[in-house]
C-alpha positions in Angstrom: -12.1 12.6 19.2 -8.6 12.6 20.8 -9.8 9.6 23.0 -11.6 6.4 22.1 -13.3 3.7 23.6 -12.7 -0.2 23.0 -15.0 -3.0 23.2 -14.0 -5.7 25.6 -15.6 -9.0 26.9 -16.9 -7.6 30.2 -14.7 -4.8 30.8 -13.8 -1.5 28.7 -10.8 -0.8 27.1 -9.7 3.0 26.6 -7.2 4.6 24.1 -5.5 8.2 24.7 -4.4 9.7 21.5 -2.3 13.3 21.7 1.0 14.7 19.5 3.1 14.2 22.8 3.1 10.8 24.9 1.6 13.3 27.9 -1.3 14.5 26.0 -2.2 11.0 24.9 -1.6 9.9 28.7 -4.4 13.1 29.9 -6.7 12.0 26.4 -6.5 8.2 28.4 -7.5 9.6 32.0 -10.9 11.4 29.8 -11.4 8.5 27.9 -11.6 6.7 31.9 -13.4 9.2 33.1 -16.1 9.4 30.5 -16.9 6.0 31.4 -18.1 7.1 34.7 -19.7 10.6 33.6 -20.8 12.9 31.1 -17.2 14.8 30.7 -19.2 18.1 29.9 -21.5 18.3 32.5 -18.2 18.5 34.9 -16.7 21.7 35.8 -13.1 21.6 36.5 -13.4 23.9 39.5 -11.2 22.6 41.8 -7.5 21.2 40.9 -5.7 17.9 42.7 -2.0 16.8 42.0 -0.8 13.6 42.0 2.4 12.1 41.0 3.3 8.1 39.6 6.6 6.1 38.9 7.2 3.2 37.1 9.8 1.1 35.1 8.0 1.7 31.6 6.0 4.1 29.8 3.5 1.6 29.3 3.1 1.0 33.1 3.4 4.3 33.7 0.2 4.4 31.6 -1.9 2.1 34.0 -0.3 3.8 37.6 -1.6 7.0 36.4 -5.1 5.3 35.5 -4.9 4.0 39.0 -3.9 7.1 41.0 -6.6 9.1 39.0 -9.0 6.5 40.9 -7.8 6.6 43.7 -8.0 10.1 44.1 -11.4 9.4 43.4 -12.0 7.2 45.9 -10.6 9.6 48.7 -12.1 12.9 47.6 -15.0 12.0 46.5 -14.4 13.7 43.1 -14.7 13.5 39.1 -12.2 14.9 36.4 -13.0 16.5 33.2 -9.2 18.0 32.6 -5.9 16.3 32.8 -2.3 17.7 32.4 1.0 15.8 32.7 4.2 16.4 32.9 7.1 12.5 32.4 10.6 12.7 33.2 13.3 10.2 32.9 14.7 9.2 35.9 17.5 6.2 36.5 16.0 3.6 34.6 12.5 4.5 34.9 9.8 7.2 34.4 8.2 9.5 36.9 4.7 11.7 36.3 3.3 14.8 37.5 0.0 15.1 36.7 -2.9 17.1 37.7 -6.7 17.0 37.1 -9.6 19.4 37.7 -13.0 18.6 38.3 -15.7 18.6 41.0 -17.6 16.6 43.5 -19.8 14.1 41.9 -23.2 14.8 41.7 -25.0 11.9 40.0 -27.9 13.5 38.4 -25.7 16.4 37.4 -23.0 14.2 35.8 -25.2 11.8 34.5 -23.4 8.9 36.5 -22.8 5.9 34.1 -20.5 2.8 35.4 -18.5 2.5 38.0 -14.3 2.0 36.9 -12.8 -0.2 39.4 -9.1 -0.6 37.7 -7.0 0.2 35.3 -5.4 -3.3 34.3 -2.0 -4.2 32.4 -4.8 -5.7 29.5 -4.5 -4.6 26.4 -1.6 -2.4 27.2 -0.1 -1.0 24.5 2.0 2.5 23.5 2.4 3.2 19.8 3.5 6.0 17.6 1.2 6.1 15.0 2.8 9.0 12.5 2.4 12.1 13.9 0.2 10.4 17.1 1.3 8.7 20.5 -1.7 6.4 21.2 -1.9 4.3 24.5 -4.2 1.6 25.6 -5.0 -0.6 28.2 -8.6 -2.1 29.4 -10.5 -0.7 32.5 -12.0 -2.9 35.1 -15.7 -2.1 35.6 
C-alpha cells in the first residue's frame, strides 16, 4: 500500500510513501482522501489544479493537504488521483498539483468521516532507502 494510515488520539494521522518526494506528497493526498471515501468507487472524471508555497518541504506537505480541502469545500468534489509537480524557488518550495475526481455522492462513495485539517502534528519527511515517506495528522 503506497499510503498508510496512523492511529492518533482523536484525530488520524496519514503517511504518503512514493520513490520521489512528489509521489509520496500525491500517496498523502489518497491516504486523506480515503478517509473521507471509498478511493475506488471515485472516478477521476473531471481534473482541478491548484498550486501551494511554503518555506519547507515539510510545510509544503500540510498547504497541499489544505488546498486539496479546500478545493473540496468550494466545488463540492472528491479525489481519487493526485499528480505534483515541486520546484525550488528563493528559499522556499512551490507546488503544482492537480487531482481528478468527481462530485460526491454519498451512497456512491461510501462517505466515511469528515477531514477538517491538515495540521503541523506529526509532521515529518524521511528518506527511508529507496522511499520518501511524509506524515502529518488530519483533523477530523
Amino acid at each position: 500500500m503506497p499510503f498508510e494510515i496512523l492511529e492518533h488520539e482523536a484525530d488520524a494521522g496519514v503517511r504518503g510513501i512514493g520513490r520521489t518526494i512528489e509521489e509520496a506528497f500525491s500517496e498523502g493526498a489518497r491516504g486523506m482522501f480515503s478517509l473521507m471515501v471509498e478511493l475506488e468507487r471515485v472516478s477521476p472524471k473531471e481534473e482541478i489544479e491548484l498550486t501551494c508555497r511554503a518555506d519547507s518541504l515539510e510545510t509544503l506537505f500540510v498547504a497541499w493537504l489544505g488546498e486539496l480541502l479546500l478545493k473540496r469545500d468550494l466545488t463540492g468534489m472528491v479525489f481519487s488521483k493526485f499528480a505534483v509537480q515541486i520546484s525550488r524557488e528563493g528559499d522556499g518550495y512551490h507546488l503544482r498539483g492537480r487531482a481528478w475526481g468527481e462530485p460526491l455522492n454519498p451512497e456512491k462513495h461510501g462517505a466515511k468521516v469528515e477531514v477538517k485539517a491538515a495540521t503541523y502534528a506529526g509532521l515529518k519527511l524521511e528518506r527511508a532507502g529507496e522511499e520518501y515517506r511524509v506524515q502529518c495528522v488530519v483533523d477530523l
